[in-house]
N, C-alpha and C positions, 0 to 999 in steps of 0.2 A: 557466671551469668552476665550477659550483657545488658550496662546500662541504658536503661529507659531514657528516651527522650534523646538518642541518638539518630542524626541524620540516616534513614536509611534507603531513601531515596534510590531508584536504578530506573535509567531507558534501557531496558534490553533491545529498542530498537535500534541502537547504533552501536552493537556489542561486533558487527558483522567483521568477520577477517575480511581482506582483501583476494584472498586466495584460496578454494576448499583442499584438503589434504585425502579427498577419497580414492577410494581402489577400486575396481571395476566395476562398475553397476550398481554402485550405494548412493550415487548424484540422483538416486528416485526416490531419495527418503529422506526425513527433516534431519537426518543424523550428518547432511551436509549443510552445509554452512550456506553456499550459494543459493538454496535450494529453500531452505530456512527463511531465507530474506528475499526471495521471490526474483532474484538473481539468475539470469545465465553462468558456463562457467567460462572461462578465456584459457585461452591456449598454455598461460602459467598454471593452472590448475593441476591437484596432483593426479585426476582424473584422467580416462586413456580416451582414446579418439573415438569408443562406442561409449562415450556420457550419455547416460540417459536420463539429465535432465532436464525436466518440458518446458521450464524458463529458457533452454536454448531459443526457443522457438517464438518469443514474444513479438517475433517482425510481424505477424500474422494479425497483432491488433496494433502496433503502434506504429507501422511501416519499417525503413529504411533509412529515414531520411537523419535518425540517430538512434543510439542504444540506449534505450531506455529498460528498467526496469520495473515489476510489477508491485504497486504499492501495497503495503503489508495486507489489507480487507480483501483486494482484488487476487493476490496471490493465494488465500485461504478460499475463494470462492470461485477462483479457476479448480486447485485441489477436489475441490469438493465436486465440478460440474463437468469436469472435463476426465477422458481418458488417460491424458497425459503426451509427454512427446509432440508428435505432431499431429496426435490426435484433437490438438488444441484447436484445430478447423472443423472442430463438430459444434463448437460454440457458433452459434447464429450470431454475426454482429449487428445484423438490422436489427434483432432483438433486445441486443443488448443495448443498442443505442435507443432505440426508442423506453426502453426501462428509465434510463438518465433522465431524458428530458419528458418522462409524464411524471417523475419526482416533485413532492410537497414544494421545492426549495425553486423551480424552478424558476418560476415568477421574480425574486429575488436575484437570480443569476443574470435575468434581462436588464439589469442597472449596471452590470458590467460593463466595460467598454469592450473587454477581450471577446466576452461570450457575444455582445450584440456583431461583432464584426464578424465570428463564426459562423453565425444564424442568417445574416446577410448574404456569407458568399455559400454556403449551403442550399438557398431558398432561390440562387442563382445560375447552381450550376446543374447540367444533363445529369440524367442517373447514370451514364456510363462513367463519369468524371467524379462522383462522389465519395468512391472508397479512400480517396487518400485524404477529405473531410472529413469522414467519420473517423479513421487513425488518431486525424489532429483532435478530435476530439478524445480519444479514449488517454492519448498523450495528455493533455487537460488535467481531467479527473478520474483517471487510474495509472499513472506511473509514478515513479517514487523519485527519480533524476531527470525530469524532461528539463532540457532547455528553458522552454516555455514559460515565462513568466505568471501565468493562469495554474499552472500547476502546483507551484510553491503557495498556494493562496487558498486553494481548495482541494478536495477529495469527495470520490463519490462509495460512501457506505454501503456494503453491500450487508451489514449487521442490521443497518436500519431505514435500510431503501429510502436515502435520501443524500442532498450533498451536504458536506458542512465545512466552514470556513478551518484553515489546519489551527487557526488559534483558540478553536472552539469545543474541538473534540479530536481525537487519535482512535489510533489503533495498535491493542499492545499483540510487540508478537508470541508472547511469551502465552497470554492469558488468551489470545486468539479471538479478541473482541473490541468492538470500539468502546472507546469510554470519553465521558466529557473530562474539561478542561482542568475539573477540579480534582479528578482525579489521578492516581500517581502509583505507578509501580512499588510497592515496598521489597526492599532486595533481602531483607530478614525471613520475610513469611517468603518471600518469592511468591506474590500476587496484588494485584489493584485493589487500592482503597482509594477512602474519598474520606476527607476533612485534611485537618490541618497535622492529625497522629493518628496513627495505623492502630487502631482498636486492638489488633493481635498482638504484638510485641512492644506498642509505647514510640515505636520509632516515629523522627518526624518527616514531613516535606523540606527541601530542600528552599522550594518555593514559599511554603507556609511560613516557614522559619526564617526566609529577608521580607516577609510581610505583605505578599502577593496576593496572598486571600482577602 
């Protein structure tokens, strides 16, 4: 029996290989790795050149301008609204972007510096010029590696239709939901709990236990 009151702490969100190891046509199921973490696959992959993963296809909201990936909530809620592939162009982005900014949080985001400078050249430029605005927005607050300085700071919840600071709330890929700050993967039970020990097996936070609570 494993002792109680052991560290049992786990991110499964940064469990991701670099590489998926699939065979023909399974890059359309979570049983890939890339696919799992809302990831395209790259040319290393063990995947064949008809990959039918829809994360291929993420230039569709985040443009070209870099490769970005789809953050763990937004990859579960593409899964969920989309056909997949490059049917990813049946997601309406006027839709999507006006969802973001009628969010509870939004008023709060206006004290940014990054989001006021968005909202400025936005509110500036022709509608013919805006699709690569709204991109930089979706790079913002739905990708997981953007460059972008604004993105490592926020995310937009599609659990709880709203944004929230990444110091404040996550999203596990494992339990496939957002959870606040206080709570924590336990790798024993393999599911989120919340205090300082996992009610189920005794195990503790990682966090709780150097006194972060």
């Amino acid at each position: 029996m494993a002792m109680r009151g052991k560290i049992t702490e786990k991110d499964p969100n940064f469990e991701k290989p670099e590489l998926c190891k699939c065979g023909s046509g399974s890059c359309k199921s979570r049983s890939c790795s890339c696919y799992k973490y809302g990831s395209g696959c790259s040319p290393s992959c063990g995947c064949t050149g008809s990959c039918a993963n829809m994360f291929n296809h993420l230039v569709y909201f985040f443009g070209d301008k870099e490769k970005c990936d789809a953050n763990p909530c937004f990859a579960k809620w593409l899964i969920k609204n989309s056909n997949g592939g490059s049917a990813l162009k049946s997601v309406d982005r006027d839709n999507l972007q006006e969802r973001i900014l009628k969010c509870d949080s939004n008023e709060e985001l206006l004290d940014d510096d990054d989001f006021k400078k968005w909202q400025k050249a936005w509110k500036k430029l022709p509608a013919d010029q805006k699709l690569a605005q709204s991109q930089k927005l979706f790079r913002m607050l739905l990708s997981s590696n953007s460059d972008d300085a604004f993105a490592s700071l926020y995310f937009f919840s599609f659990c709880r239709n709203d944004v929230f600071n990444n110091d404040n709330a996550w999203h596990c890929v494992t339990c496939q939901t957002c959870q606040e700050w206080r709570e924590w993967h336990c790798g024993r039970c393999d599911k989120c709990v919340s205090g300082l020990t996992c009610k189920g097996c005794g195990g503790k936070s990682e966090a709780g236990a150097s006194g972060f609570f």
